[in-house]
N, C-alpha and C positions, 0 to 999 in steps of 0.2 A: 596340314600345317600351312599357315597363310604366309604369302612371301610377298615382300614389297618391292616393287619395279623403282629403278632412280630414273631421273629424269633422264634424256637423252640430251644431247649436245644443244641441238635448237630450241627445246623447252627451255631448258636451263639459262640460255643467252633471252629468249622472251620473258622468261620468269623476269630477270635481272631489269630490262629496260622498262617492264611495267611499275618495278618496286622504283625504280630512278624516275620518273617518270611523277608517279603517286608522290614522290619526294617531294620533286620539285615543286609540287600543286601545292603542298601542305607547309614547307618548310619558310621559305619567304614569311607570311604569316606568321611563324613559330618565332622565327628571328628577331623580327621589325617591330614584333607586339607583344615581349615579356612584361609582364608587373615586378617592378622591382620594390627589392626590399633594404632597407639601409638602415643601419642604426646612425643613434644623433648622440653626437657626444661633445661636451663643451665645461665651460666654470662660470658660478655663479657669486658676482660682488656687488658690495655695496657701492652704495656713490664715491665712499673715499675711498675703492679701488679694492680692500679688504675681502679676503672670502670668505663665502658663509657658508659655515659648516652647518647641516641638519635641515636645509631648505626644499623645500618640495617640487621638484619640476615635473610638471605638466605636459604633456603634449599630443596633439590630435590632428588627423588624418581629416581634411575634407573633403573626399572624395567619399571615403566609408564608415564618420565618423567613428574609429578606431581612437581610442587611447591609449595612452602609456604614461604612468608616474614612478617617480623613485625619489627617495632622498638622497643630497647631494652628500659626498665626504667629506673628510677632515681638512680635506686640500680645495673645497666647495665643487669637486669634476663630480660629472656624473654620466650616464651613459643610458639610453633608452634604444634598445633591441626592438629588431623585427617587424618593423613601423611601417607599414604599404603606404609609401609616396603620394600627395596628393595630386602629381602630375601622373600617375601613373595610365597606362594603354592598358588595352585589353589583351588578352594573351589566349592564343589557338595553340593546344599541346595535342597533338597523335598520341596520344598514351598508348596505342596499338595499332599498326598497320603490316594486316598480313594476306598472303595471297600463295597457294598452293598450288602443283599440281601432280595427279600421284596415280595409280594405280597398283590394287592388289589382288592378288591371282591367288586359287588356292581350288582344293579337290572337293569341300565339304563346308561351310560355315552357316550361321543362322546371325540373324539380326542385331541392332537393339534389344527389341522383345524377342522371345522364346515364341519358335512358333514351330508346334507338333509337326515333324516330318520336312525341316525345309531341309536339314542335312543330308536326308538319305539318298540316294544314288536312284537314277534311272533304271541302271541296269546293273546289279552287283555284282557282273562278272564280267565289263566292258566298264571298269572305274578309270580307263582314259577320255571317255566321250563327256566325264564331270570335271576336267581341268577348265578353270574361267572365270571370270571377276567375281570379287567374296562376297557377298550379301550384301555389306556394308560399305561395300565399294564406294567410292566420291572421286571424280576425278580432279574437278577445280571447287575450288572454297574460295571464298573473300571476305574478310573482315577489319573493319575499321571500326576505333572509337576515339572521339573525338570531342574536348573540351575545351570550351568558348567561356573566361573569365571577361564579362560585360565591362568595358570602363566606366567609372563613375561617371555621372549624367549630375554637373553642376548646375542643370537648371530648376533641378527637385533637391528637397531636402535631404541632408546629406545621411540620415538613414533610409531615406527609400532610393535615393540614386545610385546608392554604393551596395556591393554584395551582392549582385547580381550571378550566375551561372547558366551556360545551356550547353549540351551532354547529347552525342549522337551514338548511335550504336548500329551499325549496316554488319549485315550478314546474305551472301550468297554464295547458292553453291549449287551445281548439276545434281539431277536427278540420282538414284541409287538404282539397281537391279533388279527389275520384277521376276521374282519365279513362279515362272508361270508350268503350269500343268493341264492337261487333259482333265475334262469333269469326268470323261466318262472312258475308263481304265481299259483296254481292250488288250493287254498284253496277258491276260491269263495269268499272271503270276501274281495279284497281287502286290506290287508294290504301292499301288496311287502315286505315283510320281512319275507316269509317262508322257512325254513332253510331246506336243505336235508335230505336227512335220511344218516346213515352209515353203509357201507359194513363192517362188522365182521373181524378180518383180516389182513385187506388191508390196508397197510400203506398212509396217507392222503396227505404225502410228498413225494413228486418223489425223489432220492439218489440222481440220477444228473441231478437233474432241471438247467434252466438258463431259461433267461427271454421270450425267445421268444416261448418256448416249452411249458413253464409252472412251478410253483412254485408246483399245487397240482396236483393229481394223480385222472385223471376221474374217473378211476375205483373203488375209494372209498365211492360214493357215491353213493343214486339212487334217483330219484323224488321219492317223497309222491305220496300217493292214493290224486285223487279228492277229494276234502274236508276236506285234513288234515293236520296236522302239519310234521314239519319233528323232527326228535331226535336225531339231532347233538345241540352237548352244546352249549348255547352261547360263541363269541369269546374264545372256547375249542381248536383251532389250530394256532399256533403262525407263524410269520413272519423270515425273514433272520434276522440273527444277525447283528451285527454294530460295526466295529473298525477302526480308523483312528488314526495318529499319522502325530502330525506338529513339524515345527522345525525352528529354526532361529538362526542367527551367527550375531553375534551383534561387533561392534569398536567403542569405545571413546577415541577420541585424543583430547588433551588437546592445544588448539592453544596457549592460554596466560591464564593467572590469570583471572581466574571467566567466563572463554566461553568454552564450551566444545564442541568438535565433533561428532554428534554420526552416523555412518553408521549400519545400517541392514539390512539382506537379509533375507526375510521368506519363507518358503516352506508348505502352508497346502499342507494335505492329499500329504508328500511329496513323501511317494511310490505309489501314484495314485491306491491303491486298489479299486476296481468296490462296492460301497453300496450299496443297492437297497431300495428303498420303498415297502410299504404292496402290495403285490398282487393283482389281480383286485379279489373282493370276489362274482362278480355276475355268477354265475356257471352256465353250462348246465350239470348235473350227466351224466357220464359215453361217453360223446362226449367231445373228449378233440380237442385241449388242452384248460385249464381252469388255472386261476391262473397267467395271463400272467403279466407281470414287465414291463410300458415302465416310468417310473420316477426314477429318483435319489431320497433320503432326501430332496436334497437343490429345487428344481426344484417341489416337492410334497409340501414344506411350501412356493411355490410363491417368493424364493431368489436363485436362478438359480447363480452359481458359486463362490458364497459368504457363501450361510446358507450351516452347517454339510453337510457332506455323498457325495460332489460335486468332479470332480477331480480335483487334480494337482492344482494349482496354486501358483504362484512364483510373488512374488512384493520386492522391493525396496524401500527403504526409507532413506532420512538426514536431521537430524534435530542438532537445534543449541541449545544449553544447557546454558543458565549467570544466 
């Protein structure tokens, strides 16, 4: 059964000053630069002061060429909703800003994907040497997204000036728990899940690993004796960490009353940063290299340049809005 750790005292108080903090960064902004919206309401008369009932009033936004008509009543008032101001600013909204940090322990668990044999035990009759981070362990996450309505640009015409959008999306977070095992089984019981032993030491992460060298550092381990277990912790050595940030630029043009235009350009992972998946954890101690990387995230959950961690990609879209 997996059991969630709560934060302790100090996290908790560091949690709080980063979220206050991130506030402060983002809120100013949020405040000082809403697009306001107001309705217009007035009466409409003749020269000799009379009102006129059945008249058409007009009115239009030039900052985003936006419209609005109604006819006037019996009393010639009328009222035009929902109007974006032609003085209006640009407006940065957090629609999400979150930051985690957490820890979960448990005796047995397996991934995302299903993968033959990550639950089974070391040794099934020594099931206290398997208490230790769950699979899917995460200790810190960070996510932010983030909406930038562009203020109308008076110096272009007031359908390419107005309707602008840009959209961020930031995602990071610590690596997850490689289980790692022995390639080559020497406890005579068949299980396949005997773990190595650890060199004292000897750091388990290479400083400048890449994929093709190696994630861990042979020298940190060594085979167990014939017959025995190894005393490295379960999933006790963690993975490459995870950050990506996407982004989009969005235009709504307003063709006539009740159709709207909207063009977007998206950009995941639009600095193409390199993410990698866990490590291969089937080891040979002390004959490297060991720990090698050949998948991305997206490519490791079975969605190859669509799912998290993939590179680069850039799409297009237009859709019609009534």
């Amino acid at each position: 059964m997996s059991r969630r750790r709560l934060f302790s005292s100090n996290q908790y108080a560091r949690s709080k000053m980063l979220i206050t903090l991130a506030l402060l960064l983002f809120m100013p902004g949020y405040l000082l630069a809403q697009s306001y919206r107001g309705s217009i309401r007035g009466h409409v008369v003749d020269a000799s002061g009379s009102v006129m009932a059945g008249a058409k009033v007009t009115a239009r936004s030039n900052a985003t060429g936006q419209t609005r008509e109604t006819i006037t009543g019996s009393d010639g008032g009328y009222v035009l909703a929902e109007l974006h101001c032609a003085c209006r600013t640009g407006a940065v909204s957090p629609a999400s800003l979150r930051t985690a940090w957490a820890k979960s322990l448990d005796d047995a668990s397996d991934g995302i994907d299903f993968t033959a044999g990550a639950a089974f035990p070391q040794d099934s009759t020594n099931l206290r040497a398997e208490h230790g981070p769950s699979t899917f362990d995460t200790r810190q996450r960070f996510t932010a997204a983030i909406n930038y309505s562009v203020p109308g640009l008076r110096t272009l015409p007031p359908r390419l000036g107005g309707g602008w959008g840009l959209n961020w999306i930031v995602t990071a977070q610590s690596g997850r728990p490689i289980p790692i095992v022995t390639a080559n089984d020497t406890t005579n019981r068949f299980y396949f899940n005997q773990r190595p032993n650890v060199v004292a030491g000897v750091n388990p992460v290479l400083s400048d690993w890449n994929p093709v060298t190696g994630y861990l550092n042979p020298l940190a381990f060594s085979q167990p004796a014939d017959g025995t277990f190894g005393d490295l912790g379960r999933n006790s050595i963690f993975g490459p960490s995870y950050w990506n940030a996407d982004f989009s630029v969005s235009k709504s043009t307003l063709l006539f009353e009740g159709l709207n235009l909207q063009l977007r350009a998206e950009f995941f992972n639009i600095f193409n940063h390199p993410n990698f998946a866990l490590p291969n954890g089937s080891i040979t101690p002390e004959v490297g290299p060991i720990g090698t990387i050949s998948q991305t995230p997206d490519v490791a959950q079975g969605n190859p340049g669509l799912g998290g961690g993939g590179p680069r990609v850039i799409q297009v879209a237009a859709k019609f809005v009534f």
